[in-house]
Structures are given as structure tokens and as C-alpha cells.
N, C-alpha and C positions, 0 to 999 in steps of 0.2 A: 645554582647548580647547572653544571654544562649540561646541554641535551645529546652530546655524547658517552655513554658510560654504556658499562656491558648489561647484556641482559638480565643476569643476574641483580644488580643494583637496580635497575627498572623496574626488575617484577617487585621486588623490595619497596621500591616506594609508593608503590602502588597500592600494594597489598598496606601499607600504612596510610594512605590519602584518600584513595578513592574509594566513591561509591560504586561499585558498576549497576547497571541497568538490566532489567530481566535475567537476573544470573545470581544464582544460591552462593550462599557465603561460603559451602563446602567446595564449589567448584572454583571461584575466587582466589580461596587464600591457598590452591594447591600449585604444587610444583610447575603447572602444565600452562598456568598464564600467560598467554603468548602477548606478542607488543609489536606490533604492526607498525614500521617505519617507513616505507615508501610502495609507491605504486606505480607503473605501467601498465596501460592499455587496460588487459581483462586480467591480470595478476596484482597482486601484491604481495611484499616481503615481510617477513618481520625482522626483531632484532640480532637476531642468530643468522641471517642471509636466508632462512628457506624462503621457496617460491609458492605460492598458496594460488588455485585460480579461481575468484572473486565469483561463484557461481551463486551468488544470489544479489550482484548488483550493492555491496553495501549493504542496504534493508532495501531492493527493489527501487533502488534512486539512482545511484552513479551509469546513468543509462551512457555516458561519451566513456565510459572507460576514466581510469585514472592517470594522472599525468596528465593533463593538458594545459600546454604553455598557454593556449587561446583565452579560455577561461579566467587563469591567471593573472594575467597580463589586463585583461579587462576588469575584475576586480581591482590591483593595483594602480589601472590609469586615472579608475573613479573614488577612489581613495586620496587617491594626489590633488582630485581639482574638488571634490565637496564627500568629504567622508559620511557625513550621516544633516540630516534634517527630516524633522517628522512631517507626516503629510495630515496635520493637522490642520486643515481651509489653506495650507498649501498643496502646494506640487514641486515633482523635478524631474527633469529631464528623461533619466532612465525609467522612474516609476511610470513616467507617461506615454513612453517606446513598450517599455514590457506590460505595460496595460492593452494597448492598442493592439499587439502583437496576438497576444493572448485571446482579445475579441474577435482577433480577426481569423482565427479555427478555431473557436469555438462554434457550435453549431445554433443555425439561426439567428433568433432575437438573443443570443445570450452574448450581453456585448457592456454589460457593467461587471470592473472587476475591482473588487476589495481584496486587497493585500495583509496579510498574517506573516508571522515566524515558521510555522509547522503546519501541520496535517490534524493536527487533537484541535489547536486554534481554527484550522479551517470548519471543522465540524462545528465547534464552539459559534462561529460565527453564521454557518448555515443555519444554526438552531435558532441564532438570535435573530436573523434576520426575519424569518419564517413567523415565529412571533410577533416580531415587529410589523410585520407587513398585514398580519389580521387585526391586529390593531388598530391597524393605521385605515383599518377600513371598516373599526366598529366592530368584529368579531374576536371581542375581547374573551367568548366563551372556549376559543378553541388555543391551548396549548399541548395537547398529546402528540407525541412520535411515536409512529408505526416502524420498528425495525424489525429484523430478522435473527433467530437463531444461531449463534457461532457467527456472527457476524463481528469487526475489528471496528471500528472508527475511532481508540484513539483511547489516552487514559488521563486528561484531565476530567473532573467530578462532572461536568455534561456531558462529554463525546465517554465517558466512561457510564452514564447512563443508559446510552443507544447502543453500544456494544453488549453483544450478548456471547461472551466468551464464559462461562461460570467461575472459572478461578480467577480471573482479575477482579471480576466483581466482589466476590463473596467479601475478603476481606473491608470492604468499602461499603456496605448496601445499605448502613444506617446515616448515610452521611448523602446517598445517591435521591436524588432526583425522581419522585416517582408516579413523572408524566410519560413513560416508556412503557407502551405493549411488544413483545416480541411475537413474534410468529413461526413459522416453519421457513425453511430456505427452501432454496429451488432442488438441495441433493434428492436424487430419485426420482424428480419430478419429469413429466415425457410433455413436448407439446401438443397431444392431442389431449393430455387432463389438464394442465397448468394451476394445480390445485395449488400450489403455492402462491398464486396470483391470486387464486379464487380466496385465500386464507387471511389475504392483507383487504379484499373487502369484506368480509365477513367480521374479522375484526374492525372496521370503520362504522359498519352494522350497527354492531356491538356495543361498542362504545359510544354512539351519535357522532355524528358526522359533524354537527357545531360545535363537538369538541375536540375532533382532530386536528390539527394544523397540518405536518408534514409524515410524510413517509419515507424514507432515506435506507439506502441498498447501493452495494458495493455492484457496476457493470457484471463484475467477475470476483464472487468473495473469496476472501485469502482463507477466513477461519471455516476450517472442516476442509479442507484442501482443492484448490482450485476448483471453485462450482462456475462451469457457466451454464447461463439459464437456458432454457430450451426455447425453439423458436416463439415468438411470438411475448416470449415471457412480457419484455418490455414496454411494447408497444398495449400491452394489457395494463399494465400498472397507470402509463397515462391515459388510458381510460378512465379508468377508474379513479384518480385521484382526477378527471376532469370534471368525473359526473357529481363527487361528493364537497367540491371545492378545496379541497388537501392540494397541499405541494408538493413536488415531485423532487428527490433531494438524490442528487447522481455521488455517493463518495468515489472519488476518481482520484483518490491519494495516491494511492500505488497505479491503477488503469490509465490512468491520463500521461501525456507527454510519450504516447508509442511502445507501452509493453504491450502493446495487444495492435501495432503495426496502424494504428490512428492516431490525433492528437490528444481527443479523447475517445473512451470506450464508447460512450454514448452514440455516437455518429457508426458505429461497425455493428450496435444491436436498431440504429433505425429511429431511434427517440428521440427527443429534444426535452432535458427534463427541466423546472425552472432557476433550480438552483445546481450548480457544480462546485467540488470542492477541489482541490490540487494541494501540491506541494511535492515534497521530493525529486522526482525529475523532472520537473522547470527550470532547476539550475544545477545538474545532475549532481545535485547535492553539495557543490562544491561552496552553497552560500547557504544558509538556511532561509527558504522563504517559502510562504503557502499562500490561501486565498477562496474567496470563490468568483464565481463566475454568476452573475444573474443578470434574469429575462430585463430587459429594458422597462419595459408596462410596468413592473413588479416596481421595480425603484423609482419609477416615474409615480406610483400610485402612494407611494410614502414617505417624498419629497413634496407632493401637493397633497398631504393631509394635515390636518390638525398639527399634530406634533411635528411634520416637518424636516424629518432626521430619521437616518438608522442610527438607534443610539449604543452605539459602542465603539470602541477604538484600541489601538495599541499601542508604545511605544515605537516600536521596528519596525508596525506595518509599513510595507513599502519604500524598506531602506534604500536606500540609494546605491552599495555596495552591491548587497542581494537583486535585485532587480536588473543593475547594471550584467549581473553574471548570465540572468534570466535572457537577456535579450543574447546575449553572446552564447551561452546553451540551443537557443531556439531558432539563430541563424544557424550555427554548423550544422542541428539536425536537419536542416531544409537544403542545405550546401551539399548534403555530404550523404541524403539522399538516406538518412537512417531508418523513417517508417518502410521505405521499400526494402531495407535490408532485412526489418524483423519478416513481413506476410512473404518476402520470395525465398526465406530460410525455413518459414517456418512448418511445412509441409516437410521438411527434411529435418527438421528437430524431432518435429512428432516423432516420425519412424524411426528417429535412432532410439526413442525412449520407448518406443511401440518394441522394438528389438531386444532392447533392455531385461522386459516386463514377459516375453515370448523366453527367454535362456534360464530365468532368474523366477523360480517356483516362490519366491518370499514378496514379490510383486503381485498382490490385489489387483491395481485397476490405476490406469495413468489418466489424469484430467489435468485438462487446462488446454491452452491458447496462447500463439504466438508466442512472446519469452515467457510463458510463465506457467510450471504444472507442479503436480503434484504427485508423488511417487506414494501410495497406499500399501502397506506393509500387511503381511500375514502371513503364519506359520507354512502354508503350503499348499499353494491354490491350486496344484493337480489334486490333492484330497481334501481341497475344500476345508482346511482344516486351520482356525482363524489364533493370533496371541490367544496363549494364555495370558492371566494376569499380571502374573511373574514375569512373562516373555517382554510384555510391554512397559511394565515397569523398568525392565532391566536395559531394552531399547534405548527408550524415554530419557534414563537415570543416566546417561553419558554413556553407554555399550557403542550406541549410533556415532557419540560426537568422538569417541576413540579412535572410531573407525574411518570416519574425514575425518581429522587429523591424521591419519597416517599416510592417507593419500593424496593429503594438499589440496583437497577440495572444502571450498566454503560457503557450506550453502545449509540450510534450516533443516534440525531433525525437529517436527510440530507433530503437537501433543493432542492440538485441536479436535479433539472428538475422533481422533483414531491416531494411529504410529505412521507418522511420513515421512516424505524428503521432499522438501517443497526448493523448485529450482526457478530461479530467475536471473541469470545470468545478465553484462550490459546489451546493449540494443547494439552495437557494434563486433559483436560477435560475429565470425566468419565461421565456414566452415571447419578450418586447422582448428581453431575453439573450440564448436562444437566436439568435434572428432575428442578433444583434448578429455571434453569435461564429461563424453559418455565413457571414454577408457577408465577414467578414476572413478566414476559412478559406477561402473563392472565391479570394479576392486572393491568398493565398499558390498556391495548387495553379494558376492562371493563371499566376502567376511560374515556377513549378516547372516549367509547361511550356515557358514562353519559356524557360525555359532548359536543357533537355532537347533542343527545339528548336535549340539555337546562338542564340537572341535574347537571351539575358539577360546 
């Protein structure tokens, strides 16, 4: 079948083939299935010619924008001369540039990097390593993870154990994993209490300390809408997991590679923590590949143990396609100057979203940092007056996703323990962008009240 035909025939065969991802069968099989065929810069088209602006990066990955012949071009050279070999007691070329790369901003001693397909793999492989590594030193007692509330890492049956979203769990909980405490997040928390820091020792407490292994926390959590923690949050957590001998597990899926104007998060809150996860904008998604990143001692301490080995592996890890793109991803953002684009914009993003939230009475409360916030919805914050259930249902239920669509903005209506609009636009975003993506962000929160209202 040509991959020319109109959009009608696409949505058609779609609606017969595919599965989609996080998307209700009612929303799926209706008329409204859009088919995304090509991209430039911070837009994308679909199959009808509209122009949509990519205001949330893809899923918070395609950080160079869409279209890049560079990219391309570097995937296709390393496909010509050795398309794939695993890096089973081998190596190659690329995976050994975008290892080294990788170590070489990462922060400190974090200078060992294992390679995965994803960001659910990354976690998957933080967890085992974590494991692996108290073993490897005889504290065979300690297997528990200490996560966080509304926290994402990811939805294979381990990284969907550490995730504390409740509706991706629920259906899965007899099948999940149940060395996972959650705790409280950092939302609400101030840095003169930092009780959310005080709650991940309390629970270590709790539980004994010989049988926690790691702790793992999003820099900046995506679930419950952009939380970032209050000063000191961080620099508290590796205390505390110094003083109980727990590991310190940075998920930097979505924070790492310069949404937040650093390579990683970690190094902008002050921490060094022993383990880092990545993926997505390492090769701004244009390969799949993830990983993590760990303390050197750490792998040195479980290559001279007994067993000798981190024992796990994968096919892909370390493709030689993906990695190849990684290194070409992670020259142009050093070329081309992109972390100084997100921290010298991003005092002017705020305030266009600060301005937003000041016109637009259906605007709660704006969080987040550098490209990444959260827009917090409610009935009517001059009367204080929050959804009803119905309101947010109605949001929630596609009212929001009507509403982008009609403006060409594509960015996440989350459900995550309140009604938002969470934005993360690429890291090459200019000001004409910005300017772009808060005029249609107008339009939609003006809709949102006509119809909050009774007008829409």
C-alpha cells in the first residue's frame, strides 16, 4: 500500500491496525484521528496540510525540533557502514563516543553508562542495578524503593511499580511488584519545612534501613504538574540516603538533555546522585535510546565482587544507529548553544505564562522551570471557586483536547491529580515561538472559559 493516500484512507486503516497508546478506544475510532505526516523546526503537519505547534516536544523529547537533515544524515551514514551489533563483551564506535560524551556532563564521578531502548528500560535497569550493587556487597537484605506520590517512571511491571500515578497502576497491582513505598511529593512543600524530604526518611525509618536499597525522584515531577522541589529539597535526600546507605536514583527521562537549561537536572538542584536515568532527548527522539548513568566506585564495587557482573542486558542496548544519532543530537546542542537558549528565554517564558494566568480567571497557579510548566485549572480563582466534578470530568473527557485542536496547539490536557495543561515545547524555541504558542494558549483558556461559563 502506497504511503500516499488521503486522509480519510489513513484514518481507515488505522482505526483497523492499530493499537494506540494511552488513548480510549472511543477517542480512537472517531472521526477526529488526526495522522501526522511531516515536521519542521517546532511544528508539525498532519495529513490534511494543517500546521499544529509541537508544544510539548513530541512527549518532552524532540528537544532540536523536527526536520533535521543533521540527525538524519548521521543515522543513515551509520547504517551504511555497520547497522546494528550488540554490545554483548563487545563494543563500537558510536556507542563508545556517546558513552563518553554522556560521561563527560554528567556530573562528578558519574562516568559509567549502560545503554537501553527507552526511559521504562532506564528505570528497569536503575532498579536492577541498585539491587545488584547490595548484593554485590553482601546486603542481600535490602531490596525496597522509596518513590513518591503521582510520580511517572514509566509502565513496564518494575518502573510501573515506582510509579505512583493510581490509574495506571490499578489495573496491574496483582501482577506489580511489592518492594515499592510511596511517599508524599514535594507539592506544597516550603524550604524552611522540607517535610517531604523528612517523609522519605521517616519512611527508611520505617521500614529498616537493611532493607532499603534505593530512593528514585523525578529533579522536577511531571505527575501532579510540574513540582519543583524547594530549595535544599535535594541536597537533603543525599543525606539522607548517605547516612542510611540507600542509593540515590535521579529519573531524568524527561529533565536531562536541557529541559530545564542543564544536561542534567541534577547538576541545576546542586546533587550528585549515584545513579541517573535518561532517554528521550539524547537523540531528540529521532532514535530510540535511553540508559543510565552511574557513580564509577558503584560499578567498580560489582565488577570486583563475587558475582562479577551487572546481571542484565538487552538486545538494542547501545545500538549503533541510536547512539550514533545520540552523539549527533549532543554535538548540535553544544554547537548551537541550546542550554543557553532554554535559561536566557526562560525568565521570559515564565512571564508570558505568568500573564496568561493574571487575564484568564480559569488559571490556578503556573509551575514549573525553564521549558517545562504546568497550567492548573479551576472554575474561578477571583472567587476561589475550584471544578466541579462534572467540570473536570468534562475538561478531562476531551472539552480541553477540542479546544487544542482548534488552535493547532499540541500540548498535554493531565489528569494527574488535578485538570492542566502541561507545556514543554523543543529547547530551540525562539521568542516568534514562544509569542506563537502563548497566543493559541489565549485561545484555548478563553474557550475553557466560555465554557466553564455555559457559552461554549
Amino acid at each position: 500500500m502506497s504511503l500516499v493516500e488521503s486522509s480519510t484512507a489513513q484514518q481507515s486503516r488505522a482505526h483497523r491496525h492499530m493499537v494506540p497508546h494511552f488513548t480510549k478506544g472511543a477517542a480512537w475510532r472517531s472521526n477526529l484521528l488526526g495522522v501526522i505526516e511531516r515536521g519542521e523546526g517546532c511544528y508539525v503537519f498532519d495529513s490534511d496540510g494543517n500546521r499544529y505547534l509541537d508544544g510539548l516536544a513530541g512527549l518532552f523529547c524532540t528537544n532540536l525540533g523536527h526536520g533535521r537533515q543533521d540527525l538524519a544524515a548521521a543515522a543513515a551514514k551509520q547504517m551504511e557502514q555497520l547497522g546494528f551489533y550488540p554490545t554483548w563483551g563487545w563494543a563500537t564506535p558510536p556507542a563508545i563516543e556517546a558513552a563518553a560524551m554522556i560521561a563527560e556532563v554528567a556530573p562528578d564521578d558519574l562516568d559509567e553508562v549502560f545503554f537501553v531502548s527507552s526511559g521504562s528500560e532506564a528505570v528497569e535497569a536503575a532498579l536492577k542495578f541498585s539491587r545488584n550493587y547490595h548484593v554485590a556487597r553482601g546486603d542481600e537484605g535490602r531490596y525496597k524503593v522509596i518513590s513518591r506520590e503521582w510520580s511517572y517512571h514509566g509502565t513496564t511491571l518494575g518502573s510501573l511499580s515506582v510509579t505512583g500515578v493510581p490509574k495506571f497502576r490499578k489495573p496491574f497491582l496483582p501482577m506489580l511488584w511489592d518492594g515499592t513505598r510511596h511517599v508524599r511529593n514535594t507539592y506544597g512543600d516550603t524550604a524552611a519545612e522540607l517535610a517531604s524530604a523528612r517523609a522519605v526518611e521517616d519512611m527508611i525509618v520505617a521500614e529498616g534501613p537493611e532493607t532499603v536499597a534505593a530512593v528514585i525522584a523525578e529533579p522536577v515531577q511531571n505527575g501532579r504538574g510540574g513540582l519543583v522541589p524547594p530549595d535544599g529539597y535535594w541536597p537533603e535526600l543525599r543525606r539522607i540516603c548517605d547516612r542510611y546507605g540507600v542509593l540515590l536514583v535521579a529519573d531524568e527521562v524527561i529533565c536531562g538533555f536541557g529541559r530545564f537549561g542543564h544536561w542534567f537536572t541534577s547538576e541545576r538542584f546542586d546533587v550528585v546522585p549515584d545513579i541517573l536515568t535518561f532517554a528521550k532527548g539524547v537523540t531528540s527522539a529521532y532514535q530510540p535510546l535511553g540508559g543510565i548513568v552511574v557513580r564509577r566506585p558503584l560499578v567498580e564495587e560489582v565488577w570486583e565482587s563475587e558475582m562479577g557482573m551487572y546481571m542484565h542486558g538487552s538486545t538494542f542496548g547501545g545500538h549503533p544507529v541510536a547512539t550514533a544519532v545520540a552523539v549527533a543530537t549532543m554535538t548540535a546542542m553544544r554547537d548551537e548553544g541550546v542550554l543557553a537558549n532554554v535559561l536566557g528565554n526562560e525568565a521570559g517564558f515564565r512571564s508570558r505564562l505568568d500573564g496568561l494566568a493574571d487575564r484568564h480567571r480559569c488559571v490556578k497557579e503556573v509551575r514549573g522551570l525553564g521549558y517545562f510548566y504546568a497550567l492548573e485549572l479551576m472554575a474561578d480563582r477571583h472567587s476561589g471557586v475550584e471544578l466541579s466534578s462534572t467540570e473536570a470530568a468534562g475538561l478531562q473527557g476531551g472539552v480541553l483536547a477540542g479546544f487544542l485542536r482548534r488552535a493547532g496547539l499540541l500540548i498535554r490536557p493531565d489528569d494527574r491529580g488535578a485538570t492542566m495543561l502541561t507545556i514543554a515545547p523543543p529547547l530551540i524555541a525562539d521568542d516568534t515561538v514562544l509569542d506563537d504558542l502563548t497566543d493559541r494558549l489565549a485561545r484555548v483558556l478563553t474557550d475553557t472559559e466560555g465554557w466553564l461559563q455555559g457559552d461554549g
